[in-house]
Biopython code that builds the backbone (N, CA, C, O; Angstrom):
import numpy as np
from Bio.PDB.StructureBuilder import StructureBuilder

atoms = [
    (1, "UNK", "N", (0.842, -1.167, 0.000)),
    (1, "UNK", "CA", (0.000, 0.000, 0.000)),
    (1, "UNK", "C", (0.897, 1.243, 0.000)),
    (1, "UNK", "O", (1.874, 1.423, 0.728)),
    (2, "UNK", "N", (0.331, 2.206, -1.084)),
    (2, "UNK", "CA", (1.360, 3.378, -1.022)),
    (2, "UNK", "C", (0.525, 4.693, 0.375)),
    (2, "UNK", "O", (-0.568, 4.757, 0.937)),
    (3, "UNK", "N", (2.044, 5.671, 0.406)),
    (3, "UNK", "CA", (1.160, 6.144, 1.663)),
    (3, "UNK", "C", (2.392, 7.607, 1.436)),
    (3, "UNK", "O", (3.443, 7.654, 0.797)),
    (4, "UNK", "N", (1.791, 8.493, 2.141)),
    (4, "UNK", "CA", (2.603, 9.707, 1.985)),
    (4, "UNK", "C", (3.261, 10.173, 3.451)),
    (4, "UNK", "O", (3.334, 11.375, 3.706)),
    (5, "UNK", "N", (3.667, 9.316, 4.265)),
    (5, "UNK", "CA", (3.565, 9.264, 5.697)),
    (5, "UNK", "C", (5.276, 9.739, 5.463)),
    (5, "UNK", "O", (5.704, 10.228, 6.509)),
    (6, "UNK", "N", (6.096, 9.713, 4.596)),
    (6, "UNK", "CA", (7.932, 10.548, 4.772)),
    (6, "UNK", "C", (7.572, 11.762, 4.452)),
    (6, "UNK", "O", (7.958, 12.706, 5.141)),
    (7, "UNK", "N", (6.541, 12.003, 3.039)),
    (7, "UNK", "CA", (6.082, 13.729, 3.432)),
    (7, "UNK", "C", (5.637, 14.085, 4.288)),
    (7, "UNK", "O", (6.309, 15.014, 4.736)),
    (8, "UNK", "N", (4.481, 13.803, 5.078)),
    (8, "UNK", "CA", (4.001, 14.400, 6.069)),
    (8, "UNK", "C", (4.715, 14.709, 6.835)),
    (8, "UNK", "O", (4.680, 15.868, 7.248)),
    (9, "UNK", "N", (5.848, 13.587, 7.435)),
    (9, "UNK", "CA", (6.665, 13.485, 8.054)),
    (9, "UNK", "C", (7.949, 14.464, 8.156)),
    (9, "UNK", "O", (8.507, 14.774, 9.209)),
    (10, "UNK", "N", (8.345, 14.931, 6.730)),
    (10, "UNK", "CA", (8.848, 15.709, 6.617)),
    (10, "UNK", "C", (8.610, 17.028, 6.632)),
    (10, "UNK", "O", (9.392, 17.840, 7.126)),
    (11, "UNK", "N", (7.570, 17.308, 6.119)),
    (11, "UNK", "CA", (6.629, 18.260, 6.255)),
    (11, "UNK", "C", (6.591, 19.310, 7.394)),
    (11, "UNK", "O", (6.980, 20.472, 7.271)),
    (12, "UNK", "N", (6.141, 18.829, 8.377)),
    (12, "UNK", "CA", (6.640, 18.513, 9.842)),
    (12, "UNK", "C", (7.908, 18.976, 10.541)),
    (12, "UNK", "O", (8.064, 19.815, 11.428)),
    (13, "UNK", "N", (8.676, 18.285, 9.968)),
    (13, "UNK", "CA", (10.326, 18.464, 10.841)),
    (13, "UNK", "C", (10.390, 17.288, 11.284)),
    (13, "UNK", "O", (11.549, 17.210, 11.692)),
    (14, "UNK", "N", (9.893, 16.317, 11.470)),
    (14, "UNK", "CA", (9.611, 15.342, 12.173)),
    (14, "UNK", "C", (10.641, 14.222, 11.859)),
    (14, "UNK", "O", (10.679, 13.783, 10.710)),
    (15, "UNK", "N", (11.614, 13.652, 12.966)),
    (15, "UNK", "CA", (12.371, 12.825, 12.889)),
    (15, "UNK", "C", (11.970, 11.225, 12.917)),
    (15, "UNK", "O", (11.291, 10.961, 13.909)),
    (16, "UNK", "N", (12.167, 10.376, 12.271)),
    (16, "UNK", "CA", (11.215, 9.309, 12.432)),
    (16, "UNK", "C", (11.699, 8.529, 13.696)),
    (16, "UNK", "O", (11.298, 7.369, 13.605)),
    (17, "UNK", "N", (12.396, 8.731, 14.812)),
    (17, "UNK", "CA", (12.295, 8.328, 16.194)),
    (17, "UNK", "C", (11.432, 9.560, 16.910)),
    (17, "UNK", "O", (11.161, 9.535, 18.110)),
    (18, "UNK", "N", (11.122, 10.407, 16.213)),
    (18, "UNK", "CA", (10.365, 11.218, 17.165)),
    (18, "UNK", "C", (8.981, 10.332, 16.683)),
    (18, "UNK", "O", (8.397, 9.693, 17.558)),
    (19, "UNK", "N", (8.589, 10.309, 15.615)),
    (19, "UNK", "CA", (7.657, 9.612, 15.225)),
    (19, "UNK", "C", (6.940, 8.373, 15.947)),
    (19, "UNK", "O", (5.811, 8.073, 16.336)),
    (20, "UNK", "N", (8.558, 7.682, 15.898)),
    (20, "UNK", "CA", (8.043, 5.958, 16.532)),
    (20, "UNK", "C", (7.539, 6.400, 17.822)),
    (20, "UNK", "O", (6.358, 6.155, 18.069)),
    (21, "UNK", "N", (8.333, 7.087, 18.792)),
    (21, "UNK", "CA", (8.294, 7.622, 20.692)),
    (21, "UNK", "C", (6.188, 8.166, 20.167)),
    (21, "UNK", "O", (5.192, 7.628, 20.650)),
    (22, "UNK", "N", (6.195, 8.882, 19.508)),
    (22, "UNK", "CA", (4.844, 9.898, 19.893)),
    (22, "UNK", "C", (3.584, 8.844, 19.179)),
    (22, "UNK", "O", (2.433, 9.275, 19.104)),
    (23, "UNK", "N", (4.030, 7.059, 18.536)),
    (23, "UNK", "CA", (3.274, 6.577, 17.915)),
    (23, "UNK", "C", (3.794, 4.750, 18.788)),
    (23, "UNK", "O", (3.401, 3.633, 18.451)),
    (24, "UNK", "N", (4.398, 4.986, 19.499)),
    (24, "UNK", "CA", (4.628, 3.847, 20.424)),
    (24, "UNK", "C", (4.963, 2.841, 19.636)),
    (24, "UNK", "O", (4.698, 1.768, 20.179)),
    (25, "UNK", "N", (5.405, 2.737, 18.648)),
    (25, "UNK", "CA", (6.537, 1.440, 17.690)),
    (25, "UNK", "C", (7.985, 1.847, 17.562)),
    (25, "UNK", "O", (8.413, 2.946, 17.914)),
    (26, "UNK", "N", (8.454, 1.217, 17.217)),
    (26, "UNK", "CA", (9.991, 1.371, 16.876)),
    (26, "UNK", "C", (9.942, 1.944, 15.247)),
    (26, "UNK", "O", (9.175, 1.918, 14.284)),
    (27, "UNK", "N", (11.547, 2.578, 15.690)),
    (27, "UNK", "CA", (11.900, 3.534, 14.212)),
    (27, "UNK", "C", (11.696, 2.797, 13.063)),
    (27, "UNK", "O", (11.141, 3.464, 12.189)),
    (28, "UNK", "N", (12.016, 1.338, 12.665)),
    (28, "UNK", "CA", (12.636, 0.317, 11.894)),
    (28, "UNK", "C", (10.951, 0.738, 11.648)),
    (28, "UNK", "O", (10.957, 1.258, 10.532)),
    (29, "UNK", "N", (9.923, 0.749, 12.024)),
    (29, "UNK", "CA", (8.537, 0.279, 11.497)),
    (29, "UNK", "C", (7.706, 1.587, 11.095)),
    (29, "UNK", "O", (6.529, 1.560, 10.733)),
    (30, "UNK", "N", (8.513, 2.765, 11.216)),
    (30, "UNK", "CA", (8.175, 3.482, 10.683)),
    (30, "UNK", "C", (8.756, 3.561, 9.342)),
    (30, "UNK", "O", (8.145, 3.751, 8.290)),
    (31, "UNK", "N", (10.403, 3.339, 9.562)),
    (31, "UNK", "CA", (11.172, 3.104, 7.989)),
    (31, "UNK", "C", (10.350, 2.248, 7.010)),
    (31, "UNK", "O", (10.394, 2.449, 5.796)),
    (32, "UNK", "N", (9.571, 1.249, 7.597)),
    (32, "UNK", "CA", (9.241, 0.095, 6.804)),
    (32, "UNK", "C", (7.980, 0.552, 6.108)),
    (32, "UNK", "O", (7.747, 0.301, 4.926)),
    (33, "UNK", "N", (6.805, 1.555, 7.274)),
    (33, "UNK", "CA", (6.052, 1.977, 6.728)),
    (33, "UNK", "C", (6.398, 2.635, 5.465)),
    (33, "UNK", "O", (5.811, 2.374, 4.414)),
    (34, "UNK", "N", (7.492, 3.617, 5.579)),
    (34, "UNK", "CA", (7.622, 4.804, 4.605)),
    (34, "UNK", "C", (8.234, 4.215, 3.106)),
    (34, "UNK", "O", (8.159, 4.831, 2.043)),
    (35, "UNK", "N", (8.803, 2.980, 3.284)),
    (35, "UNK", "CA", (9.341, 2.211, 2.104)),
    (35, "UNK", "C", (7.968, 1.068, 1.898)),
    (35, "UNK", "O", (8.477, 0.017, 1.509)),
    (36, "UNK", "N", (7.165, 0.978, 1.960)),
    (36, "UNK", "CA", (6.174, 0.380, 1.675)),
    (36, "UNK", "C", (6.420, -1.286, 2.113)),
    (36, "UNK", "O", (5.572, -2.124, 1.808)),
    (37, "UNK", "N", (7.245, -1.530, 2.605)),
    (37, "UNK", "CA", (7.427, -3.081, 3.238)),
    (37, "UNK", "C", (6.526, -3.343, 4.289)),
    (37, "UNK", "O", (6.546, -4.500, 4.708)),
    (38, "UNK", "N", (5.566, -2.380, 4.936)),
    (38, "UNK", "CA", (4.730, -3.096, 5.691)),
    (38, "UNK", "C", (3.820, -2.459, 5.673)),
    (38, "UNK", "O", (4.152, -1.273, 5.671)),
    (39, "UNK", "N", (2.047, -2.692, 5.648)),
    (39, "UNK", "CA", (1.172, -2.561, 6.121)),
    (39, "UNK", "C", (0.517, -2.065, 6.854)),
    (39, "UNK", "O", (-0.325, -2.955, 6.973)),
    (40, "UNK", "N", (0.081, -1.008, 7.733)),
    (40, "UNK", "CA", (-0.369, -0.754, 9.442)),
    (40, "UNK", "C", (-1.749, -1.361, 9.496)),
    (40, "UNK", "O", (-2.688, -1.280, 8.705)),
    (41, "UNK", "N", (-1.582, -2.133, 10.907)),
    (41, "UNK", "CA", (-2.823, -2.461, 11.166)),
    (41, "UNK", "C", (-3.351, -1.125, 11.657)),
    (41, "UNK", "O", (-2.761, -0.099, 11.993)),
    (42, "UNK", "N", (-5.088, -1.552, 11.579)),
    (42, "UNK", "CA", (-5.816, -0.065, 11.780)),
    (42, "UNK", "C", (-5.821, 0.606, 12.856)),
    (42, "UNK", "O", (-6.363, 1.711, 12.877)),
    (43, "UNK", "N", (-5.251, 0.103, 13.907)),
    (43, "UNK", "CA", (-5.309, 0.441, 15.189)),
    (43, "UNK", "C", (-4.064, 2.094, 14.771)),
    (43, "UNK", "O", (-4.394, 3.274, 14.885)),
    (44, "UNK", "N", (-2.884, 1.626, 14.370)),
    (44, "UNK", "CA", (-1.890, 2.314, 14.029)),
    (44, "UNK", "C", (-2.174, 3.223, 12.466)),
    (44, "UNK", "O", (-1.558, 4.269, 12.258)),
    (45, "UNK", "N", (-3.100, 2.702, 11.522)),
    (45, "UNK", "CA", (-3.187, 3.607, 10.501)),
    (45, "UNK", "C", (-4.188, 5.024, 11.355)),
    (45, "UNK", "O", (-3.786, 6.182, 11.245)),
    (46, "UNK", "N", (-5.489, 4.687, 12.171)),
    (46, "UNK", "CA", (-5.818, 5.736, 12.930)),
    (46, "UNK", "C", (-4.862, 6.852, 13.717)),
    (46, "UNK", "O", (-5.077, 8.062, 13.779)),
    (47, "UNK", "N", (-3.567, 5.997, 14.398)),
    (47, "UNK", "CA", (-2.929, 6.995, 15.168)),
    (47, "UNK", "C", (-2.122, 7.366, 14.272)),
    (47, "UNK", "O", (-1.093, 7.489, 14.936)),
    (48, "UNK", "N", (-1.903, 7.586, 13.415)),
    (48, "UNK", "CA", (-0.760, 7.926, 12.633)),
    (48, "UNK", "C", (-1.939, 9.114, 11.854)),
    (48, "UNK", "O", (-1.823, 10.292, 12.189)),
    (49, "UNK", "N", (-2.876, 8.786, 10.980)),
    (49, "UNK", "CA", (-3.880, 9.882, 10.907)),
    (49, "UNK", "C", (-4.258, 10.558, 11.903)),
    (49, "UNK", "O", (-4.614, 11.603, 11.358)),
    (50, "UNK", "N", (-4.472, 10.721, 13.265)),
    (50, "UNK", "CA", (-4.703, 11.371, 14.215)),
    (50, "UNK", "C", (-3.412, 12.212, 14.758)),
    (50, "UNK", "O", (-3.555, 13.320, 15.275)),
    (51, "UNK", "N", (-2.328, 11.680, 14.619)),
    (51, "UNK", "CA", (-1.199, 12.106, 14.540)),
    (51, "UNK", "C", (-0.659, 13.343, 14.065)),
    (51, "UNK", "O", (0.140, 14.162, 14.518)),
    (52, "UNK", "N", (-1.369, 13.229, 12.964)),
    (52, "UNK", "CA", (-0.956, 14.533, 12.028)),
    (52, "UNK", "C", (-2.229, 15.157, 11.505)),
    (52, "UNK", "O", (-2.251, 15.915, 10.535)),
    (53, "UNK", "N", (-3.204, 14.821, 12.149)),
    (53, "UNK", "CA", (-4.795, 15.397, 12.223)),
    (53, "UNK", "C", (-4.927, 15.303, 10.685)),
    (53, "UNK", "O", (-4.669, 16.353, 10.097)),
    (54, "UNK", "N", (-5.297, 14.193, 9.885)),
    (54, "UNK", "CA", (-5.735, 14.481, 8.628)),
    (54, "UNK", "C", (-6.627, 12.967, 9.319)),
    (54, "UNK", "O", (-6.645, 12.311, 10.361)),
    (55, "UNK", "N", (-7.515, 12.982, 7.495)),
    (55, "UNK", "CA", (-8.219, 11.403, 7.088)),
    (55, "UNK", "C", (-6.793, 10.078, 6.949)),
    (55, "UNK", "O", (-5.596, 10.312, 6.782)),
    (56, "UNK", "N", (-7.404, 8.868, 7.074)),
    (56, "UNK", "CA", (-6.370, 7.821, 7.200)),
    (56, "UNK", "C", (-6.308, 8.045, 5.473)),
    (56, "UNK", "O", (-5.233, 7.933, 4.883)),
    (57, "UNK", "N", (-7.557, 8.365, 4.768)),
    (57, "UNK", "CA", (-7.028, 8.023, 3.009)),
    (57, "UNK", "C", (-6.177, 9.054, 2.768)),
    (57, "UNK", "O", (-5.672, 8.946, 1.651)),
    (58, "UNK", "N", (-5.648, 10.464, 3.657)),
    (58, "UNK", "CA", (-4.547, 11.204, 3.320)),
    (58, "UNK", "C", (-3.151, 10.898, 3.794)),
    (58, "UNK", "O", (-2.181, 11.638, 3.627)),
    (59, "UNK", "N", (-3.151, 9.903, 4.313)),
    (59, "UNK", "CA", (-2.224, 9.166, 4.918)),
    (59, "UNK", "C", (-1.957, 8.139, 3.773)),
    (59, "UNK", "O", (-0.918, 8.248, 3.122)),
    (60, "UNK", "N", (-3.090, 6.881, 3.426)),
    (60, "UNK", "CA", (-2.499, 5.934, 2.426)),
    (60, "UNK", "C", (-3.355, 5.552, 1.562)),
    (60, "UNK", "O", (-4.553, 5.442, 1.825)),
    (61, "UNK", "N", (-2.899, 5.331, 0.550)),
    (61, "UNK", "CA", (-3.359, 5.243, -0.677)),
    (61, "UNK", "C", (-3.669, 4.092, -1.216)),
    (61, "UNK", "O", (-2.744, 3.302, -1.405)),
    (62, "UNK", "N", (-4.549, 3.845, -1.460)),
    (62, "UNK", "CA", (-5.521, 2.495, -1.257)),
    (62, "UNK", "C", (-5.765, 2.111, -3.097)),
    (62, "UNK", "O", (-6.557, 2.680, -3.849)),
    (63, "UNK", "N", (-4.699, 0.860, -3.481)),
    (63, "UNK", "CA", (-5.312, 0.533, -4.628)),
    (63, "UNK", "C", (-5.359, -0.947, -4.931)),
    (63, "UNK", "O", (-4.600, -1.794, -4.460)),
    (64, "UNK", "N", (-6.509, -1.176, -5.914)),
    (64, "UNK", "CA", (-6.960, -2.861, -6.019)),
    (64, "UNK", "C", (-5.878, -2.925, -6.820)),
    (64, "UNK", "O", (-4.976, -2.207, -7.252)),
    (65, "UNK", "N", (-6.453, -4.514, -6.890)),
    (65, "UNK", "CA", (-4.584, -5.512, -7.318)),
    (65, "UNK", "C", (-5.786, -5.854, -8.664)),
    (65, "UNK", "O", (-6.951, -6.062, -8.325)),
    (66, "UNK", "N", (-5.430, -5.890, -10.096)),
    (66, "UNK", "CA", (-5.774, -6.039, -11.096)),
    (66, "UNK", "C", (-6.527, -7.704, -11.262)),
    (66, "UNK", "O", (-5.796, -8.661, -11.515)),
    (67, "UNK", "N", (-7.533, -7.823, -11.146)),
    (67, "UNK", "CA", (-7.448, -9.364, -11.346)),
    (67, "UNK", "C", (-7.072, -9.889, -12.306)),
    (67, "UNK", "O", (-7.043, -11.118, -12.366)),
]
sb = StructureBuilder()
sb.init_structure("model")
sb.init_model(0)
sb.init_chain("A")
sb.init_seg("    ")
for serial, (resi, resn, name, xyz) in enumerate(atoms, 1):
    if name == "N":
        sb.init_residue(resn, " ", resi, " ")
    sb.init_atom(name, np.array(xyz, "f"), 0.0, 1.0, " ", f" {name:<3s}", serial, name[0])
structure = sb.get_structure()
């Protein structure tokens, strides 16, 4: 899933250990978010949208897989 969470992030000023500390995961899973290697469950796609006060779809970008 693509997601705009290194702009925002950057956007911001925002260091991605400040990130992980104010979103309670480790740095590595924010890196992973921002390189698209992992997923957030919704618990974490909410705080990460709440985070930076937008919608979760301005956060990530949601597209079907071609059948």
């Amino acid at each position: 899933m693509k997601n705009r969470l290194e702009a925002l992030r950057k956007a911001r000023g925002i260091k991605q250990e400040e990130l992980a500390a104010a979103l309670e995961v480790s740095r590595q899973t924010i890196g992973s978010l921002e390189n698209g290697r992992y997923n957030p469950s919704i618990l974490l796609a909410f705080k990460i949208a709440r985070y930076f006060d937008v919608s979760i779809e301005e956060v990530f970008i949601y597209e079907e897989e071609s059948k």
